[in-house]
Each structure stands twice: as C-alpha cells, then as structure tokens.
C-alpha positions in Angstrom: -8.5 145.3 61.5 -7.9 141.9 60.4 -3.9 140.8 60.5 -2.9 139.3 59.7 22.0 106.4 75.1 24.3 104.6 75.8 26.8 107.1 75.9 25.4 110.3 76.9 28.2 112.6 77.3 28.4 114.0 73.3 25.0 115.1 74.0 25.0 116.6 76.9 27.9 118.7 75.9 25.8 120.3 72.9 22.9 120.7 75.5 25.5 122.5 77.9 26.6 125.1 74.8 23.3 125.6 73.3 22.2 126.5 76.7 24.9 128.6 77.7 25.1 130.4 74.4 21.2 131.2 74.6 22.0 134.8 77.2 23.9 136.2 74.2 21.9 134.6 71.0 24.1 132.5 69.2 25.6 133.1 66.6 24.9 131.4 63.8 23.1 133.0 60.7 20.8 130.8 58.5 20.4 132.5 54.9 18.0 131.1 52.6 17.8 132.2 48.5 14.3 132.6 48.2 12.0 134.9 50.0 8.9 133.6 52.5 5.3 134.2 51.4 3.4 137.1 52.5 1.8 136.8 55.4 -1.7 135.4 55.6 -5.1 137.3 57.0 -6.4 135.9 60.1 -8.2 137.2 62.6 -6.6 138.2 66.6 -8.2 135.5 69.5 -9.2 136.8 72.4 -6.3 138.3 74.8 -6.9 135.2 77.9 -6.0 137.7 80.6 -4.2 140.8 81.9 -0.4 141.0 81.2 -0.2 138.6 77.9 1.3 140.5 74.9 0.3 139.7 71.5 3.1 138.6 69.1 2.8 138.3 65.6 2.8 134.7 63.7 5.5 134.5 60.6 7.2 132.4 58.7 10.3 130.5 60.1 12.3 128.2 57.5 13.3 124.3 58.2 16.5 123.5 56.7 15.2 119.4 56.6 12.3 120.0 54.1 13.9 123.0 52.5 10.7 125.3 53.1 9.2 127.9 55.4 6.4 127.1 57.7 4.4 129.3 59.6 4.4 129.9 63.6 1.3 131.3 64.4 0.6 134.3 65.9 -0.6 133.9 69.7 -1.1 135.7 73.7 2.4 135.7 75.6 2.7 136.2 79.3 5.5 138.8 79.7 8.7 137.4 81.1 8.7 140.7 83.2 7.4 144.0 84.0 7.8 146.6 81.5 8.9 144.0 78.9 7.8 144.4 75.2 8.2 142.1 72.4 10.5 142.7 69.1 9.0 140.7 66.2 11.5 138.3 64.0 11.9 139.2 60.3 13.8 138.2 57.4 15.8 140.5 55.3 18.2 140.5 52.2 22.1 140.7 52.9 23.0 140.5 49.1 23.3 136.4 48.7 20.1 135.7 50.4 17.4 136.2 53.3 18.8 136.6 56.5 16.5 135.3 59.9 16.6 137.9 63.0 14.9 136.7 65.8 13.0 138.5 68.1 13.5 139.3 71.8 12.0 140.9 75.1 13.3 144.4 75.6 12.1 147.7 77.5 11.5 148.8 74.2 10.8 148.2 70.7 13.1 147.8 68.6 13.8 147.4 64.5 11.6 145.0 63.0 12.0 145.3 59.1 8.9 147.3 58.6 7.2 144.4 58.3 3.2 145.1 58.9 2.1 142.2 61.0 -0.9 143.9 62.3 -2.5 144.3 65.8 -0.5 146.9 66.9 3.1 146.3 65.0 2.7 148.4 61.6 6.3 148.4 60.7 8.0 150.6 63.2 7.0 150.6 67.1 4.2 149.3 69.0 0.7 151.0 69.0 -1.1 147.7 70.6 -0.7 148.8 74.0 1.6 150.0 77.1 3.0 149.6 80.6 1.9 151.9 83.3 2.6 151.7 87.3 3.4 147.6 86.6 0.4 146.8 84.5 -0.4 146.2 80.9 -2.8 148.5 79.3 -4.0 147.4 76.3 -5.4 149.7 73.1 -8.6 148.4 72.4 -8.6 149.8 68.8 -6.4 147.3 67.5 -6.6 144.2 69.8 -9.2 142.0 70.6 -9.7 142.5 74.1 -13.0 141.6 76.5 -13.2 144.6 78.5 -15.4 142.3 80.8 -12.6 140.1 82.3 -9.8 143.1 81.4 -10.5 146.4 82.7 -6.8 148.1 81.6 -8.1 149.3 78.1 -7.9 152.4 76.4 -8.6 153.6 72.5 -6.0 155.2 70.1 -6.9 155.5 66.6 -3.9 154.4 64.4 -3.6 156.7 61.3 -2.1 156.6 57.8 -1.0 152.7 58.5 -0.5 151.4 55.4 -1.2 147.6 55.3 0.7 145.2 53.0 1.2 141.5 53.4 5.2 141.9 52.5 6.9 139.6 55.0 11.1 140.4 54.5 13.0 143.7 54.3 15.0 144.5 51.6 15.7 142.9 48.1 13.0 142.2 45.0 9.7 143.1 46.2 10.8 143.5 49.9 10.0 146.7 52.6 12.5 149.4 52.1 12.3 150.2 55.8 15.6 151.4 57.7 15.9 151.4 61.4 15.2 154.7 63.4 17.0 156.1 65.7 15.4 155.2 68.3 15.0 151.7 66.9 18.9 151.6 66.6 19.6 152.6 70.4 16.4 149.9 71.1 18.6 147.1 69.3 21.6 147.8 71.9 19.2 147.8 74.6 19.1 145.1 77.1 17.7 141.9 75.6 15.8 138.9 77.2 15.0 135.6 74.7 11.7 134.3 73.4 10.7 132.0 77.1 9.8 128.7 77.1 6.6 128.7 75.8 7.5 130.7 72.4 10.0 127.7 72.1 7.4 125.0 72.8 5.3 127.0 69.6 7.7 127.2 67.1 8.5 123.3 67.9 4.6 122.4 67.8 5.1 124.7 64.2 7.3 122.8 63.0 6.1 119.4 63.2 3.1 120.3 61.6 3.3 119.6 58.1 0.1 121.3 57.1 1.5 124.4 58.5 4.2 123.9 55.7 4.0 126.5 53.1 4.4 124.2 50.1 1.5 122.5 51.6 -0.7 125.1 52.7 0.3 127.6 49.9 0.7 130.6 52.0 -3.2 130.2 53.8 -1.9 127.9 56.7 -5.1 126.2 58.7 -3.5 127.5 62.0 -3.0 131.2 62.1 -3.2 132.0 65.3 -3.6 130.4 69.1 -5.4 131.6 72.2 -1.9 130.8 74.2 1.4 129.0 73.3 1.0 125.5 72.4 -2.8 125.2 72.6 -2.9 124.1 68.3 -5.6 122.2 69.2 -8.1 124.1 71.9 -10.9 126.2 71.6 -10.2 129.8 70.4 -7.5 128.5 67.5 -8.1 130.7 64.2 -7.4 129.5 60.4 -6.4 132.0 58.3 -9.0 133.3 55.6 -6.9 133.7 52.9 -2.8 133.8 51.8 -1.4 137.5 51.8 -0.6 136.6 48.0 0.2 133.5 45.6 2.5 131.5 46.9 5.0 130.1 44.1 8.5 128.3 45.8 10.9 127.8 43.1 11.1 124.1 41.7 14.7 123.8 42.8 15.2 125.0 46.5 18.6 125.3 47.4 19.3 124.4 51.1 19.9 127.5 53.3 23.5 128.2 54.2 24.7 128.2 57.3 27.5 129.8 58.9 29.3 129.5 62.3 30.4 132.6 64.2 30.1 134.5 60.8 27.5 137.3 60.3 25.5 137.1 57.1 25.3 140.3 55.2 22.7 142.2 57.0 20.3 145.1 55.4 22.4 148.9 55.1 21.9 150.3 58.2 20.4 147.9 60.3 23.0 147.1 63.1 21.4 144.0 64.3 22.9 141.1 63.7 21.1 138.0 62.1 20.6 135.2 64.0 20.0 131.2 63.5 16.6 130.2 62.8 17.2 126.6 63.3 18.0 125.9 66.9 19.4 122.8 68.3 17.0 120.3 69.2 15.5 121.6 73.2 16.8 119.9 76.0 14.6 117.9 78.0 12.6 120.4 80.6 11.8 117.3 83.1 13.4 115.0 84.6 10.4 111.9 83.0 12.3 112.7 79.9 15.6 112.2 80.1 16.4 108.7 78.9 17.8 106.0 80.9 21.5 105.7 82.0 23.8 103.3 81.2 27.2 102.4 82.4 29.8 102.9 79.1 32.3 100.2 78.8 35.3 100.1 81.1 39.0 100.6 80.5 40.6 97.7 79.2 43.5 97.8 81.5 44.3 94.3 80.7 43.3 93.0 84.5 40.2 91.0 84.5 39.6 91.5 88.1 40.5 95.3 87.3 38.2 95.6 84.9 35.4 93.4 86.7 35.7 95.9 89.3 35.5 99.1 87.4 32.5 97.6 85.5 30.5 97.4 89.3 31.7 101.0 89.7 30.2 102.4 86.3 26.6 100.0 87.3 26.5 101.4 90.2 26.9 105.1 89.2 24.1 104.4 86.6 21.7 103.1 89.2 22.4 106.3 91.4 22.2 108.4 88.6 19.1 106.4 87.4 17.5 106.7 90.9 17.8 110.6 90.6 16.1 111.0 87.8 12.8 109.2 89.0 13.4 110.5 92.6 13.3 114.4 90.8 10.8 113.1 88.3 7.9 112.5 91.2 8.7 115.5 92.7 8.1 118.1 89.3 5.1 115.6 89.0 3.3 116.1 92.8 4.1 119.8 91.6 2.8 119.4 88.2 -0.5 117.8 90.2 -0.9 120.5 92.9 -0.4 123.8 90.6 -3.0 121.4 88.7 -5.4 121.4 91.4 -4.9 124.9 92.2 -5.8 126.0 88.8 -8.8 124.1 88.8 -10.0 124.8 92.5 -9.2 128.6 91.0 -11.2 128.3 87.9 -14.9 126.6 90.1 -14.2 129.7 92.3 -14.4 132.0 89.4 -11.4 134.0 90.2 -11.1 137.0 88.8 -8.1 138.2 86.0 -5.8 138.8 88.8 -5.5 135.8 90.5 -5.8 133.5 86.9 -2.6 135.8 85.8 -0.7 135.0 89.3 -1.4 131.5 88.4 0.0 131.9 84.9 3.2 133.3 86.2 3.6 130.7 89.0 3.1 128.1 86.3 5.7 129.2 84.3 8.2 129.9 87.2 7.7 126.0 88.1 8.4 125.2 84.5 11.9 127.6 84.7 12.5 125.7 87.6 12.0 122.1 86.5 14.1 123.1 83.4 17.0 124.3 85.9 16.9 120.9 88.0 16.6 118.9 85.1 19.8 120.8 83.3 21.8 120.6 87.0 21.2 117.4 87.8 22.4 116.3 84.1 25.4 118.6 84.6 26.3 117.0 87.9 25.9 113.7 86.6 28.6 114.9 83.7 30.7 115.6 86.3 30.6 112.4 87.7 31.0 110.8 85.1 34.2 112.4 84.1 35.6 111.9 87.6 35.2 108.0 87.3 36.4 107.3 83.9 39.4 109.7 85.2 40.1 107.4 88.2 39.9 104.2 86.0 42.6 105.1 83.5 45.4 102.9 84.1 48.7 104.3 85.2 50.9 105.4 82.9 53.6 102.9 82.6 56.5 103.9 84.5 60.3 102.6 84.2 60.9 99.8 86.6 62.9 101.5 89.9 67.1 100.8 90.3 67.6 97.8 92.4 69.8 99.3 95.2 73.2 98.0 95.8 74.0 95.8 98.8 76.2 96.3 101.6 79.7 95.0 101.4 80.1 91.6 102.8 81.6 91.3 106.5 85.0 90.0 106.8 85.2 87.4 109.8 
C-alpha cells in the first residue's frame, strides 16, 4: 500500500533550560489558524536493518515563513528495547490547530486518527512488534528485504480506510477520540524523539522546497532511507499531494503561549506541545564558538582592573584549550567508529553486527552531546565564580579612630 560571542552566558542559560525541560516536554503550545495539507503519497524505502522503526513524515509549521513544511517520513533505530513510536498530529482546540508531538513509549498511544500508512491507520500499530528483545516486522505493510531481515511475519490489515486528512478535529478534520487504551498509553512512560529525529526535522526545515507553499502539498522529499540522509541513495519524492493545497492569502502568525495549554480536542488528555523548539545546542565540542574574556569590573583601580583583565584572558585560553583538547578526542572517535564501520561493511557483516554498529554510533553521539553540554556548564560556573571575586567591595564606613591613653604626669 502506498502511504503515504562575546558574551556567552545569555545563551548558555537558554541551552541549560531547553535541555533540562526536554525529560518532561516543554510546555509551550504553538496554535496556528489554518489547517496543514493532507498528506502526500509516497512510497516506504527499504527498512536498512533489524531494530529500525518506521515513523511517519508530516507536516510541522515554521513560525518565520508563516507555513508548514513537511518532515519526511524515514527508518529510526529504537532508543530501546520494547520501545514504539507515537506519531505527532495536529488537532483543533477551538481558536486554532494545536501541534502534539510524538514520543517513544512501551506502547502506542493517541495519535488523532490520522492515517499515515505503513502500519499507523489511525489507532495502534499494525506494522510490526517486539518479541524476546527483537523487532519483528509485518511484511504486509512494510517494505522489508527478508534477505538481510529474517524477523518477518504477514498480517492482513482489514477494513482500513485510507484518507490523506492530516489534523483531528475542526472543518474537514478526523473525528477520532482516544481509546481507552490509547488514554492509559498517553500516561504511560514517555522517552523523546533522539537525536537523529531532531537532526531531520532541522535538515526539514531548512529546505525551502520542502515548504508547502512551494511544493503545494507534493514535497520532492517524502521519505529517507535513515535520518538525515536528504541526499543518498534510497530518498523517495512523493507522487502526488494527498489534495489541493490552497494556504489562505493572509496567514496569521501562530500564537504562542508559555506554560499555558492550548485548547485541546474533547477527550483527548494529551497535552499539546511546541512545535518550534529552540535552536539545538551544539552536539561537539568543534562547534562551540570561541571564548572571549567579557570586560572587567571598572573598580576604578587601573592596576585592579589590569589585573582582573589577565584573569578573564587567561580563563578564556583554558577554557579555549578545552574545547579543542575535547574536540580531537570526539574526532579520533568520530575516525575509529569510522573505520570500524567501513572495515565492517568490506567484511560483509551480517544485520546483526551493522545494527550493534548503529547503536554504538549513536551512544557516541549521546556521549559527545553530554561532554559538550558539561564541559559548557562547567565553564558557566567558572565564569560566574570570577566575575563574583572581581566585584569590588562594597563600600564600607571608615572604622572609629580609638582614643589615646591619658598622658603621664611626670
């Protein structure tokens, strides 16, 4: 079936929230008063090896052009063993369309009844399942090479009505409501799109032809073998748009609201999340950008001031001398899992070993992320502890002058 700085510290503050708030999804809800296009045909690549779970391209919205674009579908590695994947979806609150992102959980849950295809018809999961720590995958609606993947079986999906309806809810929107099972799903434990999922919707959205005002609906990238790879072998274009496209003329920014829930579709419990995310945070150390020493306290003491000046250079340099000292190291890491992977590849390995691979890449990445982000959080710290010692002394009233001793009488 076909389916579809000078002065670093404001910065890394934000970097610090964004990334603390990401274990509890923040909480910002992005609304937006017209609905996306319906979601284009395009046919599945190839699942690259045991494990990876397909999830579903759609259509994400960027507040700076004031129109959706389309992240296309593509093969995930799991983040874990018996994880499945939640699809996003928009749906109608009563002043607009509400984005809910999707997340890693033992179990499907609400989706809008939103037909993406290859396995996700609008409620559940029919595309495949975990048994005894490995993925099995159902051959009748994925595109799988039973030559390289040998945990297949076939399940004939019945009375699946297919529709090209992207959003839940409102004028020509999927009246779907969560089930209960969908609703204890929801409240379930829930792990974030990973890194690479990130890295697609970022390569999506700098893609203007994957705009939907340019494209109109039929976007030239549908789908990707794996995350990021816009531009390999295996990348499908879409064959056609689900339906005309037609944006209205005047496209009113979408509204955006801090620690407020948007109104959210009757009887769905899930709460709508931000779409547009704060810009990533460097993942290596080769892309943080060069310190600088800020200006000193003026403390009106030239040789003061000359000496807190060294002080701040010479934190810099340290701090400088870090980041390329942690930069060569993720790179001679970067080089060897290189090597591995190709050594792997002339040996022919089998599914197996290129999945183990997989997953050891993308622990190194997690890990690179984590030094990068300490190493910025410890230099924080520093900072803060220097520009503490420099203050100068709070001006104090000067001290009594103690009265002297009576003068002896000779």
């Amino acid at each position: 079936m076909h389916f579809i700085q000078r002065n670093r510290l404001p910065w890394l503050v934000l970097m610090l929230l964004f990334f603390l708030s990401l274990p509890s999804f923040s909480q910002v809800a992005v609304v937006v008063s017209f609905p996306p296009p319906a979601l284009p045909v395009y046919d599945q690549p190839p699942c690259p090896a045991e494990g990876y779970i397909w999830t579903p391209g759609y259509w994400a919205y960027d507040d700076g052009y004031g129109d959706y674009y389309w992240v296309p579908g593509t093969w995930v590695l799991a983040p874990e063993v018996g994880l499945l994947w939640t699809p996003p979806y928009w749906g109608w609150g009563g002043n607009g369309y509400a984005f809910y992102p999707g997340y890693w959980g033992p179990q499907v849950g609400f989706y809008g009844g939103v037909v993406y295809g290859y396995g996700y018809f609008g409620h559940g999961y029919e595309g495949g399942r975990w048994n005894n720590g490995q993925f099995y995958y159902n051959r009748t609606v994925n595109n799988v090479n039973i030559t390289n993947i040998h945990n297949v079986y076939n399940t004939t999906v019945n009375n699946v009505t297919v529709n090209r309806v992207s959003y839940n809810g409102g004028t020509g929107g999927i009246e779907a409501r969560p089930t209960s099972a969908e609703e204890t799903a929801m409240r379930d434990r829930h792990v974030p799109p990973v890194a690479a999922q990130n890295q697609q919707v970022q390569t999506a959205r700098g893609n203007p032809q994957l705009r939907a005002s340019v494209n109109q609906g039929r976007p030239p990238v549908a789908a990707t073998p794996k995350p990021g790879a816009f531009n390999e072998r295996g990348v499908v274009a879409a064959s056609e748009a689900g339906a005309p496209y037609h944006p209205p003329a005047n496209r009113a920014p979408a509204k955006t609201a801090a620690n407020e829930p948007a109104a959210r579709p009757e009887g769905n419990a899930a709460r709508p999340e931000g779409n547009a995310a704060p810009a990533a945070p460097p993942t290596h150390a080769k892309d943080v950008a060069p310190h600088q020493a800020p200006p000193p306290p003026n403390t009106g003491n030239a040789k003061l001031d000359q000496k807190y000046q060294q002080q701040q250079q010479k934190l810099a340099q340290q701090q400088e001398q870090d980041h390329q000292k942690l930069a060569q190291q993720q790179e001679q890491q970067h080089q060897k899992m290189a090597q591995q992977q190709q050594k792997a590849a002339q040996q022919q390995a089998n599914a197996a070993r290129t999945q183990q691979m997989e997953q050891r890449n993308q622990q190194m990445e997690q890990q690179h992320a984590q030094q990068t982000q300490q190493m910025e959080q410890r230099h924080t710290q520093q900072q803060q502890q220097l520009n503490t010692r420099q203050q100068p002394p709070a001006s104090r009233p000067p001290a009594a002058e103690a009265p002297r001793p009576p003068a002896e009488k000779h």
